[in-house]
C-alpha positions as CSV (number, residue, x, y, z in Angstrom):
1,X,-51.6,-67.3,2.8
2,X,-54.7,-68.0,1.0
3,X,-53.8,-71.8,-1.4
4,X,-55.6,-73.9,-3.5
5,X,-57.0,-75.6,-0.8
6,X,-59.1,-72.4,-0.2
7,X,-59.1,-72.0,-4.0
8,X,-57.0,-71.8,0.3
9,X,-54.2,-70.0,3.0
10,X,-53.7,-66.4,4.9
11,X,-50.9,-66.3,7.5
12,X,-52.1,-63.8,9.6
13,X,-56.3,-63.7,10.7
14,X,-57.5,-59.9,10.0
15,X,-59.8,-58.4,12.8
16,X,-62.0,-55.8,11.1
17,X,-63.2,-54.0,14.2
18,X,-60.3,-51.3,13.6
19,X,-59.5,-49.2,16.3
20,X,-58.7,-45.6,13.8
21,X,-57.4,-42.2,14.6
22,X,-57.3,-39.2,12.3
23,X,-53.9,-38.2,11.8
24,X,-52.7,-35.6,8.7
25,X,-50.4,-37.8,6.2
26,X,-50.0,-37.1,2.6
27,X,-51.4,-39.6,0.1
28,X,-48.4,-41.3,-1.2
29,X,-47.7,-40.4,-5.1
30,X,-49.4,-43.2,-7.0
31,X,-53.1,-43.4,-5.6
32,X,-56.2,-44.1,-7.3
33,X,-59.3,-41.8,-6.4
34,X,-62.8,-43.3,-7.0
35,X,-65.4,-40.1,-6.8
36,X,-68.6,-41.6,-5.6
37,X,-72.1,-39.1,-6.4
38,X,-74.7,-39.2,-4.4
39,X,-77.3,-41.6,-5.8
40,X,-74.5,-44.3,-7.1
41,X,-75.9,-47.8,-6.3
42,X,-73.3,-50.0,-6.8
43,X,-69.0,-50.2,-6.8
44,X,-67.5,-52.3,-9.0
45,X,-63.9,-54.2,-7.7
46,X,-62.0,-56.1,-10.1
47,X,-59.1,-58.0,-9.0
48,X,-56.2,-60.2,-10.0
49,X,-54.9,-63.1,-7.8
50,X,-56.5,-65.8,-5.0
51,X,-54.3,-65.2,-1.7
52,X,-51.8,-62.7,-0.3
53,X,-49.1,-63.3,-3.4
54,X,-46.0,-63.7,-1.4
55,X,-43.3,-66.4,-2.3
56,X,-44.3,-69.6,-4.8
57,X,-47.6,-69.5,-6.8
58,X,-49.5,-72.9,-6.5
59,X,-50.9,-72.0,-10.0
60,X,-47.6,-70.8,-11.2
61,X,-45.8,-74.1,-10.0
62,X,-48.3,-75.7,-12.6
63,X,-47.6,-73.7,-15.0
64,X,-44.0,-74.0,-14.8
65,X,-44.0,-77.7,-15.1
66,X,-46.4,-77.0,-18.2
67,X,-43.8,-75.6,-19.6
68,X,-40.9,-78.1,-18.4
69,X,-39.2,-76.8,-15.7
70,X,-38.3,-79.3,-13.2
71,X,-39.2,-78.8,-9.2
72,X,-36.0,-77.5,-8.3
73,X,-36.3,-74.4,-11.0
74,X,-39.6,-73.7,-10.1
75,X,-38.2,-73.0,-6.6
76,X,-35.5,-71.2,-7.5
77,X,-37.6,-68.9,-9.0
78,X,-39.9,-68.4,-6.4
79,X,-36.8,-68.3,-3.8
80,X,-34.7,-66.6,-5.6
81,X,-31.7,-66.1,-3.2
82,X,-32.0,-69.4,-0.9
83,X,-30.0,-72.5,-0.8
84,X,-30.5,-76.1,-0.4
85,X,-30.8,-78.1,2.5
86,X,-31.7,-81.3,4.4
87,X,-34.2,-81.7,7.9
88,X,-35.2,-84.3,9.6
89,X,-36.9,-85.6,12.9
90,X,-40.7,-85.3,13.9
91,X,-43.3,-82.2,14.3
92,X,-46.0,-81.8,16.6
93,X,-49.3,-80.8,14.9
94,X,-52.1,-79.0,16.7
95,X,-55.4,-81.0,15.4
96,X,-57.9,-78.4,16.1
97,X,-61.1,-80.6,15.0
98,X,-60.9,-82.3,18.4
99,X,-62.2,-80.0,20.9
100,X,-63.1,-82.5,23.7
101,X,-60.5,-83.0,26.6
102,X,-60.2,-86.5,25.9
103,X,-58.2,-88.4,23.0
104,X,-60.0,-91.4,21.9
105,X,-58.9,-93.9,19.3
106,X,-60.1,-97.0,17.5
107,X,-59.0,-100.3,18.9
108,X,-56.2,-101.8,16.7
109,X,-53.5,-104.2,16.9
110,X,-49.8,-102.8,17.7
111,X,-51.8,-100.1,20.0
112,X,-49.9,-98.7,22.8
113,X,-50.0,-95.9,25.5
114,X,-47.0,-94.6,26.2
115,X,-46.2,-91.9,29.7
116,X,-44.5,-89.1,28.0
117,X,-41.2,-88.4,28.8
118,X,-40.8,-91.1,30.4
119,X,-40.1,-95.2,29.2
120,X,-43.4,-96.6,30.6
121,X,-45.7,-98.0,27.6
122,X,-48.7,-100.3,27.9
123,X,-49.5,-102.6,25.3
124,X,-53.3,-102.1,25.2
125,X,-53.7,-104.5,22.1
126,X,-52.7,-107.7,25.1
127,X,-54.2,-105.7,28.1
128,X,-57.8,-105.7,27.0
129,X,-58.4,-107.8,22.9
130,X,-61.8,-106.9,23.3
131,X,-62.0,-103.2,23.9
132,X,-63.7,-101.1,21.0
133,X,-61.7,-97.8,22.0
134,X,-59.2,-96.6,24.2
135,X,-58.8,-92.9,25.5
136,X,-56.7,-90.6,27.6
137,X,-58.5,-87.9,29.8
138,X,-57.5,-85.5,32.3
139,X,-57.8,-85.8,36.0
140,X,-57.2,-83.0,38.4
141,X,-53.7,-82.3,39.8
142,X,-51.9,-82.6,36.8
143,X,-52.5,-86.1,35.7
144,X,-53.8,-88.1,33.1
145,X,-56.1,-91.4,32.6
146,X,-56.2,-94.2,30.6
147,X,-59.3,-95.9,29.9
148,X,-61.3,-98.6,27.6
149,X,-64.6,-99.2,26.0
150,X,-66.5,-102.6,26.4
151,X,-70.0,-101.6,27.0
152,X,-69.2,-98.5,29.4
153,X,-65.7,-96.7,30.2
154,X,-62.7,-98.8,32.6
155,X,-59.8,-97.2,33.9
156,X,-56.7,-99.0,33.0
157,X,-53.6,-96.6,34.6
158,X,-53.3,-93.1,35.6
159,X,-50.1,-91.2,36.0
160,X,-48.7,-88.0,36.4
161,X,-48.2,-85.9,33.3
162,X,-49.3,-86.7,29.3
163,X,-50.0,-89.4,27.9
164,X,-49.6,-90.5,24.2
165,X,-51.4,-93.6,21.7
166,X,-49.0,-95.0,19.3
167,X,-49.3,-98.2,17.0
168,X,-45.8,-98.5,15.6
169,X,-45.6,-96.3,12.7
170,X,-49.2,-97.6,11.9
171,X,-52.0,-95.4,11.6
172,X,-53.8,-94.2,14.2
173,X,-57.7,-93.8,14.0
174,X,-58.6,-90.8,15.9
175,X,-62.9,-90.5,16.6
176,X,-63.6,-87.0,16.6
177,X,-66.5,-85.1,18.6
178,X,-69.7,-86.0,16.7
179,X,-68.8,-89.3,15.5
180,X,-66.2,-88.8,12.5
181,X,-62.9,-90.2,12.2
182,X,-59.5,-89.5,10.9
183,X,-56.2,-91.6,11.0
184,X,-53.3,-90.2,11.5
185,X,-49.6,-91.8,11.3
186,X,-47.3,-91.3,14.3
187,X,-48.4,-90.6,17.6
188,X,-51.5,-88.9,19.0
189,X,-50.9,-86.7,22.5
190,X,-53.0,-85.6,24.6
191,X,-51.1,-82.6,25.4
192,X,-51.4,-80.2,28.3
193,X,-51.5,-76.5,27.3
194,X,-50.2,-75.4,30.7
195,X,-48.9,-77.4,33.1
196,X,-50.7,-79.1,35.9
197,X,-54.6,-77.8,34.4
198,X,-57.1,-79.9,33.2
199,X,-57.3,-78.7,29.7
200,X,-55.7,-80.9,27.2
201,X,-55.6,-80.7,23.3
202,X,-54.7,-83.3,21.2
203,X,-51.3,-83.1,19.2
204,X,-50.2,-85.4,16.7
205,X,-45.9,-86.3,16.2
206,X,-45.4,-87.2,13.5
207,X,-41.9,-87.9,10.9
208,X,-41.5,-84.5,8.8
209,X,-41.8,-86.8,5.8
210,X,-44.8,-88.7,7.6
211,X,-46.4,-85.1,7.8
212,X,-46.0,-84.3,4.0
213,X,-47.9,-86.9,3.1
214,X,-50.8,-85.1,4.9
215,X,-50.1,-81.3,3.6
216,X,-49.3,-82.2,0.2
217,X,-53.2,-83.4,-1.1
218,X,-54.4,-80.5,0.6
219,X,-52.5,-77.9,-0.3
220,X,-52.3,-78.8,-4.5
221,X,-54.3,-81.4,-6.3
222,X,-52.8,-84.5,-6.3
223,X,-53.5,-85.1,-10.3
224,X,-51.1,-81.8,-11.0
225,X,-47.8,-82.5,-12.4
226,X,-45.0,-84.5,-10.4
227,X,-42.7,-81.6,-10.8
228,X,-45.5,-79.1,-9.4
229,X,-46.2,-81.9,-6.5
230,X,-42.9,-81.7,-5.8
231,X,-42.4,-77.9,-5.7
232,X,-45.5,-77.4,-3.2
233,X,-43.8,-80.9,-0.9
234,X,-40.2,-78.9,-0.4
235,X,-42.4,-75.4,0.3
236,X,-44.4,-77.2,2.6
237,X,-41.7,-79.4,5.0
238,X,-39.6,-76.0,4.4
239,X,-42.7,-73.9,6.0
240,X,-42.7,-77.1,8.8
241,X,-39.1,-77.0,9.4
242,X,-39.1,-73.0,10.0
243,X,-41.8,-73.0,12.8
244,X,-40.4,-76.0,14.4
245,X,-37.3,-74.1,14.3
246,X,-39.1,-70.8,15.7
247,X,-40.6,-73.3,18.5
248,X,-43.8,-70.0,18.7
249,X,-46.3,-71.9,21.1
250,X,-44.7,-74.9,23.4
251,X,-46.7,-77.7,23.2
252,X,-47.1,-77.6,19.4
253,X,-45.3,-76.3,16.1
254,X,-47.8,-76.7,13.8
255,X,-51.5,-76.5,13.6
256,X,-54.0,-78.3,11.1
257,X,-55.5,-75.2,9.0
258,X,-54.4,-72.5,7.0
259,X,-53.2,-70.1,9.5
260,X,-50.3,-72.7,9.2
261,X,-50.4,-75.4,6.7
262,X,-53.4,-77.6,6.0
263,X,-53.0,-81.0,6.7
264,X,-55.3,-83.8,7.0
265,X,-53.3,-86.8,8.1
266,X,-52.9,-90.5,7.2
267,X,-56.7,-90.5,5.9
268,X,-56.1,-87.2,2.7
269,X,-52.5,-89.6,1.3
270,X,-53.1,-89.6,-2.2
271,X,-50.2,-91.6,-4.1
272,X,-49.2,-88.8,-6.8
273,X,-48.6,-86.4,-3.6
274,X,-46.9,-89.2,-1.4
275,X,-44.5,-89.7,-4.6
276,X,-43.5,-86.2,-4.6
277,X,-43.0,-86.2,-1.2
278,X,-40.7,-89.1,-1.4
279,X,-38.9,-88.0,-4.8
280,X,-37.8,-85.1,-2.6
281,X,-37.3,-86.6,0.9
282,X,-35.5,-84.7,3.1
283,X,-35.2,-81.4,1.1
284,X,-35.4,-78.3,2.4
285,X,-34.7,-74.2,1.2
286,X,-32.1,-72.2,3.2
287,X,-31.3,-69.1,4.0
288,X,-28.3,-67.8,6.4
289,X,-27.9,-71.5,7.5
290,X,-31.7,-71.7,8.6
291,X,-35.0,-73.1,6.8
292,X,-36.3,-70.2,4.9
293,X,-40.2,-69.0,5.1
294,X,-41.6,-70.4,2.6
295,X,-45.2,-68.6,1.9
296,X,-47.1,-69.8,-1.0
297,X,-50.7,-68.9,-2.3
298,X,-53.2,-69.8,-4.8
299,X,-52.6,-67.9,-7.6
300,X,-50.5,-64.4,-7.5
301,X,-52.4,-63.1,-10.9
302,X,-49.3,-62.8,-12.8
303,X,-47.0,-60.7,-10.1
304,X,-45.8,-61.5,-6.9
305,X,-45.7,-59.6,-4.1
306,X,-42.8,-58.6,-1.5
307,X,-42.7,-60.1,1.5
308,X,-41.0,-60.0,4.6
309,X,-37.6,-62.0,4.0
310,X,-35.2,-61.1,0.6
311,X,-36.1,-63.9,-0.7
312,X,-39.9,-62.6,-1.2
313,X,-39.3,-60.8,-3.8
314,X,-41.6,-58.7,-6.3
315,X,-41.3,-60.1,-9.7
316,X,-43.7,-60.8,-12.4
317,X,-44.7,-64.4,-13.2
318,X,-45.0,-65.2,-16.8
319,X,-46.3,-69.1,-14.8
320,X,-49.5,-68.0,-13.3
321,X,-52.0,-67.2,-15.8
322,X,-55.2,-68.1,-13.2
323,X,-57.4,-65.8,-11.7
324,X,-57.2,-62.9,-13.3
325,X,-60.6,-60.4,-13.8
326,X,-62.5,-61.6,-11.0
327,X,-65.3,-58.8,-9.9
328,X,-67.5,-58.1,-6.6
329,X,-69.6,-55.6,-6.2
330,X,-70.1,-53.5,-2.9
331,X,-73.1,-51.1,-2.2
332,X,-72.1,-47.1,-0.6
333,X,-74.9,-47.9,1.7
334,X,-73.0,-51.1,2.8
335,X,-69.3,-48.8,3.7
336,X,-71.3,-46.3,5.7
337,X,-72.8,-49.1,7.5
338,X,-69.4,-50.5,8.1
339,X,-67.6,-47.5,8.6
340,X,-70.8,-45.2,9.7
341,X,-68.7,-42.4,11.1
342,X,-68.0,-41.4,7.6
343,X,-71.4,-39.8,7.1
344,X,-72.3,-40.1,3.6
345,X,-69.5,-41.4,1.0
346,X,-68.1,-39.4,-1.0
347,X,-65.2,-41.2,-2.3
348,X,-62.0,-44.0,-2.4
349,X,-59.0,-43.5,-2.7
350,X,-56.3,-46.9,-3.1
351,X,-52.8,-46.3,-2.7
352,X,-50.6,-48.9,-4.3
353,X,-48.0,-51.2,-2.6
354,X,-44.8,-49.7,-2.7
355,X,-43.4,-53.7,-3.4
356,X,-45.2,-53.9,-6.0
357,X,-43.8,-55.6,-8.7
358,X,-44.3,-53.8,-12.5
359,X,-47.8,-54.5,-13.5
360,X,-48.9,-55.6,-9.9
361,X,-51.9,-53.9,-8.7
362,X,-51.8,-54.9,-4.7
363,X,-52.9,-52.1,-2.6
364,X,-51.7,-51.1,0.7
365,X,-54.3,-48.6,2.0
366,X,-58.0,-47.5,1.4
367,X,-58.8,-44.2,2.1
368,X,-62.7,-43.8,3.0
369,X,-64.0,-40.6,2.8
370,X,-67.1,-38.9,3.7
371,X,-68.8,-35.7,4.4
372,X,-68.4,-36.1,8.3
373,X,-64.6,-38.3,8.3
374,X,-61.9,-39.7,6.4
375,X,-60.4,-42.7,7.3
376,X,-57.7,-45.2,6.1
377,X,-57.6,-48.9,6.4
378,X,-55.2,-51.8,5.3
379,X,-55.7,-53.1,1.6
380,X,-56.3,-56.2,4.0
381,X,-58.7,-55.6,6.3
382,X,-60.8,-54.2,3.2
383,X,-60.1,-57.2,1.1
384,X,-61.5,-59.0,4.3
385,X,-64.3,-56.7,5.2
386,X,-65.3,-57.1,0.9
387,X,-64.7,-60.8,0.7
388,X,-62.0,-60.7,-2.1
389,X,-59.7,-63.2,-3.4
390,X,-56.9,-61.1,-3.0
391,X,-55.2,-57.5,-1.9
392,X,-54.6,-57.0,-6.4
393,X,-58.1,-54.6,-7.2
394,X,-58.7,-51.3,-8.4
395,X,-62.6,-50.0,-8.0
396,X,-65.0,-48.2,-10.7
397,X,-68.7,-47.1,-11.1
398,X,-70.4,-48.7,-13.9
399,X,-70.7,-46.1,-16.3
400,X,-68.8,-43.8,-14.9
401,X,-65.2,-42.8,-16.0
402,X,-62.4,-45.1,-14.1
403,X,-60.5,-43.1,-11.6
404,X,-57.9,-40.4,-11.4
405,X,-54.3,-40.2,-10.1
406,X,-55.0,-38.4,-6.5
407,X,-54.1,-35.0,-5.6
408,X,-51.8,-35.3,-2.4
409,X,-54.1,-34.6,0.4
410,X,-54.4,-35.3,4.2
411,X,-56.1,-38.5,4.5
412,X,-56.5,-40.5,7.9
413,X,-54.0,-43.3,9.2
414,X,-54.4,-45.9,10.9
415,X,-53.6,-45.8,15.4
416,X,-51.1,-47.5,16.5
C-alpha cells in the first residue's frame, strides 16, 4: 500500500523483469486501445489516486472528519462488514536500518540485558556507571556477547542463545551504522534469523499500544483531525494484530517500512498521534472472530478498489477528493527499450479492473503491441515500470483523438 508517508505504502514489491509467454486470450469487453503512429514522440498518462486503493483512504479519513464523522464511521465505511474488537500484548518489529550484526545502545540509567528465554538479567547501569555504550554481538556456535565502551570494547557475559537491552519501559537509544540514533520504547533484540548462525538482526518488542505511537506520525500527519488520527491508529494496530496473528517470518511480525507499516519508534511520537492512539486503546476490526486486514493508501481518487477480503470492497468515496488529474509522460522509444521484443510500437491497449467500482478507472492489464510481439503485463508492474502514483490511468497522444473501446482480439498473457 502506497500512504501518505510515501505521499507512502505498497504491500507487495513488483519485480519488473517479467518472465512472458504468448498465449491466445480474448481482450476482456471493456478495454481501451491507444493506436500509436509511427513518428509519435510522447504518451500522455493521467491518473487518479496515490497507492493501490484498497480498504481506508488516508485522504478520505480527512475528509470524513471534515465533514464530522467520528473515527468509528469513518471505519465502518471503509470496513464495511467487520466488527469490533480488543488486542493486546507486544509485537516484534524488524528495524531494517541496522544492518550490522551487533546491537549497540546509549548508556542510560534503568539499562539491562536480559538472556532470552530465560530469567537471567544484568543490570548494566550498576555493573559498569561509566560505560558510554553497551552492545550485543554474535560469537560462533550459537551464542551471543555482551560488551561495553570506555575507551575500547570489554566483554561483560556471553551465553548461549539471544540476548535483549531493556530500560524498564523507558526508551531505548539505539546508534545506528554511520552514526545516527533512534529510541525506541520496549526492548531491543538481537535476534538470530536461524538458529545457531552468526547473523543477527535487530528486533524491537514492543506493547501494541507502545508501537502505535510509532506508526501513527508516519503514516498520517499528526496536525490532521483527532477523529482522522484515530481512524489511521485502529487501521494500523488492526494491520499489527493480523500479522502477528499470521506469525509469516519467526523471529519477527513486523518490519519498519511500507512493505508492512512504517514506523519510526519512540523518537517520530508526536502528541496529536499518541492521543489518538490512546483515545482508542486497545481497539481493533474483526472479521470471523479474527483481526481483519486492514490496507489503507494515500488517496484512492474518489473510488476504492476490491481487494482480497469482503470487506475490501469497491465503492466510490464521496471523502477523498486528493489526487486527482495527475499526468506523466512516457516516450515509445522508452517501451521498446523496456519491452524490445516488441519491435516497433504500434499500440496499448488497458483493460479495466473487473472490481472496479462505478467511475473507477484502475486497470488490470496492459497490452503492448508491436510489429514483431504482443505482450501483456499487470496494471502494476506498468504503473511500477512508469513511476505512477497509482494503477487508476488511461493513456492519450497529445493531439490525437483519445482511444477506442477494443475490438476482442488475441493479445498475450502473462506465464505462470
Amino acid at each position: 500500500m502506497r500512504t501518505w508517508e510515501q505521499a507512502r505504502r505498497w504491500v507487495v514489491p513488483v519485480v519488473l523483469a517479467l518472465a512472458l509467454s504468448i498465449v491466445a486470450t480474448p481482450a476482456r469487453a471493456g478495454s481501451l486501445t491507444l493506436q500509436v503512429p509511427n513518428g509519435a514522440a510522447t504518451i500522455l498518462i493521467t491518473g487518479s489516486g496515490f497507492g493501490h486503493g484498497h480498504g481506508m483512504s488516508q485522504y478520505g479519513a480527512q475528509g470524513a472528519a471534515e465533514q464530522g464523522l467520528d473515527y468509528r464511521a469513518i471505519l465502518g465505511f471503509y470496513y464495511p462488514g467487520t466488527t469490533w474488537g480488543t488486542a493486546a500484548g507486544k509485537v516484534r518489529v524488524l528495524i531494517t536500518a541496522d544492518t550490522s550484526r551487533s546491537v549497540v545502545v546509549k548508556a542510560r540509567s534503568g539499562l539491562k540485558a536480559r538472556w532470552v528465554g530465560h530469567r537471567r538479567t544484568w543490570n548494566l547501569t550498576h555493573k559498569k556507571r561509566t560505560a558510554t555504550r553497551w552492545r550485543i554481538v554474535p560469537v560462533p556456535g550459537g551464542r551471543s556477547k555482551i560488551q561495553y565502551k570506555l575507551k575500547a570494547w570489554h566483554k561483560l557475559a556471553t551465553v548461549r542463545g539471544d540476548l535483549q537491552f531493556t530500560a524498564g519501559g523507558a526508551p531505548i537509544t539505539l546508534v545506528l551504522p554511520g552514526g545516527r540514533s533512534v529510541a525506541y520504547r520496549g526492548a531491543l533484540r538481537a535476534a538470530s534469523p536461524h538458529p545457531g548462525g552468526m547473523d543477527r538482526d535487530t528486533v524491537n518488542v514492543v506493547s501494541l499500544d507502545g508501537y502505535l505511537k510509532g506508526v501513527v506520525p508516519r503514516e498520517m500527519p499528526a496536525l490532521w483531525l483527532p477523529a482522522a488520527l484515530q481512524s489511521q491508529a485502529v487501521a494500523a494496530r488492526t494491520y499489527a494484530a493480523f500479522e502477528r496473528a499470521t506469525e509469516q517470518h519467526g523471529y519477527y511480525q513486523l518490519c519498519d517500512t511500507s512493505a508492512c507499516q512504517v514506523y519510526g519508534g519512540y523518537s517520530v511520537e508526536q502528541a496529536q498521534s499518541n492521543a489518538a492512539g490512546a483515545a482508542t486503546a486497545g481497539q481493533i476490526l474483526t472479521y470471523g472472530a479474527s483481526p481483519a486486514f486492514t490496507q489503507f493508501s494515500a488517496s484512492n481518487g474518489g473510488a476504492s478498489l476490491a481487494g482480497s477480503q469482503p470487506y475490501l470492497v469497491s465503492q466510490v468515496d464521496p471523502y477523498d477528493t486528493a489526487y486527482r488529474n495527475w499526468t506523466v509522460t512516457v516516450t515509445p522509444v522508452a517501451i521498446q527499450t523496456q519491452w524490445p521484443t516488441i519491435g516497433q510500437l504500434t499500440g496499448i491497449t488497458v483493460t479495466p479492473s473487473p472490481a472496479n467500482a462505478p467511475g473507477g478507472g484502475y486497470v488490470s492489464t496492459v497490452t503492448i503491441t508491436g510489429d514483431a510481439a504482443t505482450y501483456q503485463v499487470s496494471g502494476d508492474a506498468f504503473r511500477s515500470w512508469a513511476g505512477l502514483r497509482s494503477t487508476w490511468f488511461s493513456l492519450s497522444i497529445p493531439g490525437q483523438p483519445a482511444p477506442s473501446p477494443s475490438a476482442r482480439k488475441a493479445t498475450a498473457k502473462l506465464s505462470p
